[in-house]
N, C-alpha and C positions, 0 to 999 in steps of 0.2 A: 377581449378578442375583437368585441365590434371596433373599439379606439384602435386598435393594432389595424387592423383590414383597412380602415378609412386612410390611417401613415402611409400604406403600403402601396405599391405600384408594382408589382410583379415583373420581374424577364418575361419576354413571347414564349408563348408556350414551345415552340422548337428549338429554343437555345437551350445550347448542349450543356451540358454537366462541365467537360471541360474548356467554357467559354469563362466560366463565371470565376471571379478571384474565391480562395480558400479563406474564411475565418480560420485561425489559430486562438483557441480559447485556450487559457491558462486552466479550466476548468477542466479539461481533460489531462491535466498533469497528474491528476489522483491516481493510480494507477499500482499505488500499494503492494507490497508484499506479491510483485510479482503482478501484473496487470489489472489488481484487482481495486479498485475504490469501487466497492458495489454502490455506490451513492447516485448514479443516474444523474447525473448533472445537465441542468437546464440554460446555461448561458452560453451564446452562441452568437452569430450574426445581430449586428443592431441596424435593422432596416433604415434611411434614411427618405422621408419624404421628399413629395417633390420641390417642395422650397429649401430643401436644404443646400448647405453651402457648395455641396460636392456636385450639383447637379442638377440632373431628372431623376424619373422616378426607377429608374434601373438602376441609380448608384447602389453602391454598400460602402459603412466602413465599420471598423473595429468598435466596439464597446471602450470605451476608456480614450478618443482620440479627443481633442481638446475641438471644440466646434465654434465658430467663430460669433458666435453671439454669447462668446463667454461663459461664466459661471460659477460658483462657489470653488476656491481652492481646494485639492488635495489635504492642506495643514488642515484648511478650515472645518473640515469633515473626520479628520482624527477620532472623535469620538464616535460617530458610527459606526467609522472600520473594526476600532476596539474593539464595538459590541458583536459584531460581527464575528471578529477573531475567537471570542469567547463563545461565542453560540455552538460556531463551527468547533471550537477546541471541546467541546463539554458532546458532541454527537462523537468524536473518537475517541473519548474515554470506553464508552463497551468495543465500539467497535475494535478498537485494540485489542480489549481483553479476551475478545471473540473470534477474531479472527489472527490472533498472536500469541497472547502469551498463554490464553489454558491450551490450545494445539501442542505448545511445547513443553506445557507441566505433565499434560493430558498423558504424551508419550512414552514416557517410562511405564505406565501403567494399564494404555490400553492398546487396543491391537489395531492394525491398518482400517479394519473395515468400520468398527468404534469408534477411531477420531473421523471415518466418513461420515459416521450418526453425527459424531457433534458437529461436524462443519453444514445441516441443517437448519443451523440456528441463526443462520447467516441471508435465511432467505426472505425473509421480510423484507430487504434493502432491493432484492431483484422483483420484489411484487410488488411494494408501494404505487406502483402504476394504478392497483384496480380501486386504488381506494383518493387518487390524491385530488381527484375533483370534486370530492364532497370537503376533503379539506382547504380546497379552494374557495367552496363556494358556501360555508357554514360558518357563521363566527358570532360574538356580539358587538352590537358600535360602540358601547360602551367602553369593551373592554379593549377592542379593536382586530382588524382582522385574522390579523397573524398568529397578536399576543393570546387571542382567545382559546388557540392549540398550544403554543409553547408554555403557557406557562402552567396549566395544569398536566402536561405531559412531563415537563421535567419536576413537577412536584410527584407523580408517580412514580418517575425513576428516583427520586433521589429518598422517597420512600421505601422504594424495592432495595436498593442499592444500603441501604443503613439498617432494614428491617430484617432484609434475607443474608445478610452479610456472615451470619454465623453458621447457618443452614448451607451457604453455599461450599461454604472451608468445610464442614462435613460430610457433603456430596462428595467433593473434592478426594478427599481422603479417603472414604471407600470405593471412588470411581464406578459412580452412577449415572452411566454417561447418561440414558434417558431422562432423568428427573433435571440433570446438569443442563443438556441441551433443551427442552422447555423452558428454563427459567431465562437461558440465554435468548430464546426464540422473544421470547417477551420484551430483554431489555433492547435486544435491536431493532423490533416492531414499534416501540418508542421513540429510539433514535432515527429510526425511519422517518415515522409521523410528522417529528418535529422537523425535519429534513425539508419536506415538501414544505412546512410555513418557515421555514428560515430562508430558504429560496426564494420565495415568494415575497418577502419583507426586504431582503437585498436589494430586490427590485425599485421599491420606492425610499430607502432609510438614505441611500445615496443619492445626490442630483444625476441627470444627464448624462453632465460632463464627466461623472466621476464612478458613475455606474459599472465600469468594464471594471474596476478594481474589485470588486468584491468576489471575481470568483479568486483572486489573489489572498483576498480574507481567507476565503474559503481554503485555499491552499496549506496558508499556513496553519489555522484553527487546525484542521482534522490531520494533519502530518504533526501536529504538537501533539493534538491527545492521543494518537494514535503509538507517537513515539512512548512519550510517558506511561501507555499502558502497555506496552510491550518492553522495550527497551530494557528502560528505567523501574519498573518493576520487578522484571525479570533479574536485573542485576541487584537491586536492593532485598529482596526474599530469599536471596541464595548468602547463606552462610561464610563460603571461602571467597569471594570475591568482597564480602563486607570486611572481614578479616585482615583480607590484606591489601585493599586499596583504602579504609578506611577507621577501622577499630587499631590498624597499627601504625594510624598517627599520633606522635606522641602529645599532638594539642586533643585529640578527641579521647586521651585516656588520661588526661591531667584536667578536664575542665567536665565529662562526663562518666569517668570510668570504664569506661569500655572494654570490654576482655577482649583482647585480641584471637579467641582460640573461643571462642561462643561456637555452639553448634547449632543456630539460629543467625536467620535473616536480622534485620533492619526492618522488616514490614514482611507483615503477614497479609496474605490472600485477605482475611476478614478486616483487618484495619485498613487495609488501603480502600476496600468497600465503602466503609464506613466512613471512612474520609472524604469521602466523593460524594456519598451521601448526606454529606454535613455541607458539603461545597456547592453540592445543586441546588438545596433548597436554599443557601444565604444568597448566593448569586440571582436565583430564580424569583428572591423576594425584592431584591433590589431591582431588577428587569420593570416587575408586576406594579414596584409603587415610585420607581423616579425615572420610568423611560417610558412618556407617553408616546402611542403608535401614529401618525399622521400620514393615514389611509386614502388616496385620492380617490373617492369614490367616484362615481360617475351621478350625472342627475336621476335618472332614469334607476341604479340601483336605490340612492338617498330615496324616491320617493315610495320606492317600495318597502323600504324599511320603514318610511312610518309608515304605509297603510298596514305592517302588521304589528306594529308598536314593538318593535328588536329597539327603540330607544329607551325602554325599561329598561333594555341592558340583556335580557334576553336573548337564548342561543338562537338565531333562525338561518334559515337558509336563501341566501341569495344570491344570482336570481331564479331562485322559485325550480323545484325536481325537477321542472320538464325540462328548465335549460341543464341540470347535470345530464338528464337524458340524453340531450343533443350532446353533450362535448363526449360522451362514452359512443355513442353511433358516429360523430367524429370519428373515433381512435379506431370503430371498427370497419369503417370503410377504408382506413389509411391500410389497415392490418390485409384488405381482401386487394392490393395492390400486386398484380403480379410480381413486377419490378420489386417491392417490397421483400417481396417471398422468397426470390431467390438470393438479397441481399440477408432474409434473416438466416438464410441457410449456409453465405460464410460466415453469418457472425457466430452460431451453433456449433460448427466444426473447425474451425481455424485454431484451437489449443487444445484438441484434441492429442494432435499427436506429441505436445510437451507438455499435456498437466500435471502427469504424475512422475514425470523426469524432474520438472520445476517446483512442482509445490512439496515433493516428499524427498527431495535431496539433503534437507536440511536435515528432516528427522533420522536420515539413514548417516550424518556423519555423527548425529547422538548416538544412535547405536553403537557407533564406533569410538564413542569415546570423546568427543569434541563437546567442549562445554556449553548451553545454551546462552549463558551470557554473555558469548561469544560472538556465536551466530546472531544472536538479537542485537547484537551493538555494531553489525553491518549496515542494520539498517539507518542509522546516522551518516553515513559514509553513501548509503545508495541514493538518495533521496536526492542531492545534487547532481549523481548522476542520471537518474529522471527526469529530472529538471533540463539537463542541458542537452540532455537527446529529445525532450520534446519540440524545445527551442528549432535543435535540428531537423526536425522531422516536419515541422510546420512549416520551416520557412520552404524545406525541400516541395512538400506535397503544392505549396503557394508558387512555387515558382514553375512547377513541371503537372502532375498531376500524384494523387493520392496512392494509384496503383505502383509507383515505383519505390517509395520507401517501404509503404506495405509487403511487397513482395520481395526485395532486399530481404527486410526484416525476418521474413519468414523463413527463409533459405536460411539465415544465419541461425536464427531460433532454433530449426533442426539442427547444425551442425552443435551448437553449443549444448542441445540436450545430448546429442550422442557422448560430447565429452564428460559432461554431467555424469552419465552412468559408469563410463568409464571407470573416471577419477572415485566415484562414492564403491564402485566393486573393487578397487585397487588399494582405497587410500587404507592408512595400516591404523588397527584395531587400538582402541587405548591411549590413540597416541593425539591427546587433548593440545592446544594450545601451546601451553604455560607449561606443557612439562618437560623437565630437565633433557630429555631425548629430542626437543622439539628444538630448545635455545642453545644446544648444542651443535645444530647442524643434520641431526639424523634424519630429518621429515625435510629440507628446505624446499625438495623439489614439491612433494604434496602440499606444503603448506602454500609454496607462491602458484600452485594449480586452483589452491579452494579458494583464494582470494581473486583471482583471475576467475573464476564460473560467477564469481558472486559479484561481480560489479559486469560482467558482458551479460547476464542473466537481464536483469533491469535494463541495460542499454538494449538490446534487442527486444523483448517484448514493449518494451514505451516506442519505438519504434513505431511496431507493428500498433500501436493503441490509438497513438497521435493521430497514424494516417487514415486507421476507422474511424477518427473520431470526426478529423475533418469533412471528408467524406459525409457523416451524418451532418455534421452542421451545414456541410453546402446544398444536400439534399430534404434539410427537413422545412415544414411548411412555416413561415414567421408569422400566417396566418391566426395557427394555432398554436400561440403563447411557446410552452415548452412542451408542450404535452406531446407530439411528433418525436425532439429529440430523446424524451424520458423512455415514449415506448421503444426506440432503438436500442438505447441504453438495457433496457430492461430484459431485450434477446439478446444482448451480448454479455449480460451478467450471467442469466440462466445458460451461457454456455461453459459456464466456468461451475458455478453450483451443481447442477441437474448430473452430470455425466462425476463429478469427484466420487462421490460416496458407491456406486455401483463399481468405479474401477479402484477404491482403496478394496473394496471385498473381495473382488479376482486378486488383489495381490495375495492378502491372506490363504481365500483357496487355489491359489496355486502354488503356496510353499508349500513344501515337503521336508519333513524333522526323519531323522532314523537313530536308532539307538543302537549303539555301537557297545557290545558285551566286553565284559574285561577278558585278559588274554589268557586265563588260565580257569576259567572253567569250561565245564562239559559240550558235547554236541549237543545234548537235549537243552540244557541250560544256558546255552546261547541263543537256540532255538526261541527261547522262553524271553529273553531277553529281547530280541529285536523285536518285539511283537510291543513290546512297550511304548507307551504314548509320550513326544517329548513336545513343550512347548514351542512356538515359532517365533516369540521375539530373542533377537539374541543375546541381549543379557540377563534373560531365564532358562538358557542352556543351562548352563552349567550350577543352578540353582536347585533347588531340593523340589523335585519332581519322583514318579515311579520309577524311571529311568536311572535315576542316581541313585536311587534308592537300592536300586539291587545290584549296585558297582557298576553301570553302565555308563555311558558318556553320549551325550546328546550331540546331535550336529544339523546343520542344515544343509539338505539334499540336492534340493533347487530352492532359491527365494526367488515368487512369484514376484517382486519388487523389479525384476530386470527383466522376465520374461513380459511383463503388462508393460512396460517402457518400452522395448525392441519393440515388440509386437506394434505398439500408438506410433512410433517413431517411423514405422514402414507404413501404416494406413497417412500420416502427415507428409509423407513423399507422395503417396499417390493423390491428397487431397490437392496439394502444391501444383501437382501437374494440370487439374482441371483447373486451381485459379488462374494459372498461367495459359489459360484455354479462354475460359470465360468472364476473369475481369475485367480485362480491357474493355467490351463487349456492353459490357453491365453498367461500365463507369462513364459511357459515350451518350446513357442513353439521352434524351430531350427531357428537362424537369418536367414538361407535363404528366411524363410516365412516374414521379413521384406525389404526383399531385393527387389528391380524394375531388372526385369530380371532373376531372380530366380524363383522357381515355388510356385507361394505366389498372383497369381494373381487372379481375380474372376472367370478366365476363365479355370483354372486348376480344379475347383469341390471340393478341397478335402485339407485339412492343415493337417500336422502332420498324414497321412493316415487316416485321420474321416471325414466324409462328413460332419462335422461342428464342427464349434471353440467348 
């Protein structure tokens, strides 16, 4: 940070937000399965001193732009990116399997507020914040900074991952979601971990010149493993899709026998575990003994590290508790910013009013009958389209200011969840895909609706991601490192975590089941009848319950799934109206009011001369 601050020459503290040009970081493309890459990404703005080519000390430019003193090629650097590629692809393997595919195994078997427990598991990736400066600042020389975390962190995962492999396809199977969601908690608090030193190695494993690339690494890494454990999983464990895209070719049943008519996947929940478990540790061993770290330490760290001899090789900490103490009083002086506070409070309520339209639509066409290997092999198909609306949203916020694709974005975000529930209350039961009602012509019009929500779903919320995401990179401090854009990151994850699992349980209790007596018995014995208890997922209507049991027929009365969507959908219109009050407002103010140290603090009274944002 002190080397960063010495580069650095700051704007005047009264130049406005919208003076300064937008960074467009490829690092904000993560944006997954619907806005979410919980990974808090730290590449951003690459300050240029004041010798540099572009200038004084007010210039900026991009990370990755070619500078005129040269540098090692793109080709010449191939092999770091590689490593990189892999690093990043090897932290989306759980997160896939955590945030993808057990959601959508998970579903046949447990109930709205149940897959909210497991989506807990997921919070490690929004807290990593309170722990990443001691991963910063702890390592051995010997072993080297970075590798000091990664490589005993992915030898615990790829121990959990091989160990627990059997245990977990057990959990699985009797849907245990607490013991499930623990064990998940752990492997994404790993992938976490190593998260912040793979970030952090990026930084040096590349030159200068070549440095902007790697949140590119980073792109593709974690949208490969991400894919592969949802995707590709999802469609190799599922029996009738192995059947007939694959066991009934006639070279896979003449060179391996293959039954065409298996009532089994290609890969099981445990082997594919166990597979990855066998992958991280050969990977991890290779990392540990033929990629040495070359750490540019500073003098001042080197000579601390010997006066406490960490060149034994030794885990120590540098430099020394009291500087983590200062970078955590850092983050909390950044946190007691007014300007901050109101900025964390769009980032807390802005998917409010389309989380549980956007994130549980998918599970409500399984309900209905639509195959998961379906809906998982959109996500191939969406990923470009993220890509190329962030393209567009960056170049937009760069040219004009943040606030207008942002709020575009969000306008449309509503309009598309109202259709969202629409289409998921409308679209017709059973009626999957691939079946002969569907390639007939009888669904055309639902089916060109579900593919139409599912490619404008990701184009609007990357939208709406790109322009917060700009936004944070033009207002966070280049003073301090990443740790500014991490904690923004960090409240706009917990906007999406924090609030999921309290509103998947309002759905549950606010469905209503009634039992519907057969037509030819008694008044009493009707009586007796509707008093009976029916399940509320709807492919255990009509399953062997108390209710069937006594000739009764089960049904759903109200699904709370539309009444908690309408309801978010009407507080997201009214939220809309106050950003369209107070962002403009918010987005004018002077960087000083983002600054720790400047007069931007709660205890100042007053922003931009108004006693409020």
């Amino acid at each position: 940070q002190q080397q960063q601050q010495q580069q650095v020459e700051l704007p005047p503290s009264s130049t406005k937000l919208s003076d300064l040009p937008l960074a467009t970081d490829q690092a904000l493309l993560n944006g997954h399965s619907g806005d979410h890459h919980p990974s808090g990404r730290t590449f951003g703005r690459f300050p240029m001193g004041a010798g540099s080519s572009t200038g004084g000390g007010n210039s900026w430019t991009h990370w990755g732009e070619e500078d005129t003193e040269g540098g090692p090629s793109l080709w010449s650097e191939r092999g770091p990116m590689a490593l990189l590629v892999l690093l990043y692809m090897m932290q989306g393997i759980p997160m896939g399997l955590t945030l993808g595919a057990m959601p959508f195994m998970l579903q046949s078997r447990l109930s709205f507020s149940q897959i909210g427990i497991f989506s807990l598991a997921a919070y490690p990736y929004s807290m990593k914040l309170l722990w990443s400066p001691i991963v910063d600042s702890c390592y051995s020389l010997r072993l080297g900074r970075r590798k000091s975390w990664i490589v005993p962190v992915q030898f615990i995962s790829a121990l959990l991952l091989y160990g627990c492999a059997e245990w977990v396809e057990e959990l699985y199977n009797s849907a245990n979601v607490v013991a499930l969601t623990t064990l998940f908690f752990i492997f994404v608090l790993l992938a976490a971990t190593q998260d912040i030193a793979v970030d952090g190695w990026a930084l040096t494993l590349l030159s200068p010149r070549n440095v902007g690339y790697a949140s590119t690494c980073q792109t593709i890494g974690t949208s490969t493993g991400f894919f592969t454990s949802f995707t590709v999983f999802l469609a190799l464990q599922d029996p009738n899709f192995c059947n007939r895209h694959i066991r009934s070719m006639g070279l896979a049943q003449s060179l391996f026998g293959m039954d065409p008519h298996s009532s089994v996947g290609l890969v099981t929940l445990k082997g594919y575990l166990q597979f990855w478990g066998i992958f991280f540790a050969i990977a991890t061993l290779g990392i540990w003994m033929l990629k040495p770290e070359k750490e540019a330490l500073t003098k001042e760290e080197l000579e601390n590290a010997a006066k406490r001899g960490s060149s034994s090789g030794g885990m120590e900490c540098s430099p020394l508790w009291g500087e983590i103490k200062d970078a955590y009083f850092a983050l909390w002086q950044v946190v007691k910013l007014r300007a901050v506070w109101w900025f964390a409070a769009l980032l807390l309520t802005y998917r409010l009013g389309v989380l549980v339209a956007e994130s549980a639509f998918s599970l409500k066409l399984i309900d209905k009958g639509v195959p998961k290997e379906t809906l998982a092999a959109l996500v191939l198909f969406q990923f470009p389209t993220e890509l190329l609306t962030a393209i567009l949203a960056g170049r937009w916020a760069a040219n004009y200011s943040p606030y207008r694709p942002f709020i575009v974005g969000y306008g449309l975000r509503l309009v598309v969840a109202a259709v969202s529930i629409l289409a998921a209350r409308d679209f017709p039961s059973k009626a999957a895909l691939d079946d002969e009602s569907w390639s007939s012509g009888g669904h055309t019009s639902y089916g060109a609706l579900f593919f139409i929500i599912s490619f404008a779903t990701p184009f609007v919320s990357t939208l709406c991601f790109t322009a917060i995401g700009s936004f944070s990179n033009m207002i966070s401090d280049p003073g301090m490192g990443g740790a500014y854009l991490t904690l923004l990151n960090t409240i706009a994850n917990m906007g999406i975590i924090l609030p999921k699992a309290p509103l998947y349980y309002l759905v549950d209790v606010l469905t209503v089941t009634h039992c519907t007596p057969p037509p030819d018995v008694s008044a009493s014995g009707a009586a007796l009848v509707q008093g009976l208890a029916c399940p509320k997922k709807p492919f255990e209507l009509g399953g062997k319950n108390a209710c069937t049991q006594a000739g009764g027929t089960c049904a759903i009365q109200t699904d709370g799934f539309y009444t908690v969507c309408w309801a978010s959908l009407a507080l997201g219109i009214i939220l809309g109206a106050l950003y369209i009050k107070y962002l403009p407002r918010l987005m004018s103010l002077p960087i000083s009011m983002w600054r720790a140290g400047g007069n931007g603090s709660l205890k100042g009274g007053q922003v931009d001369g108004k006693s409020d944002v």
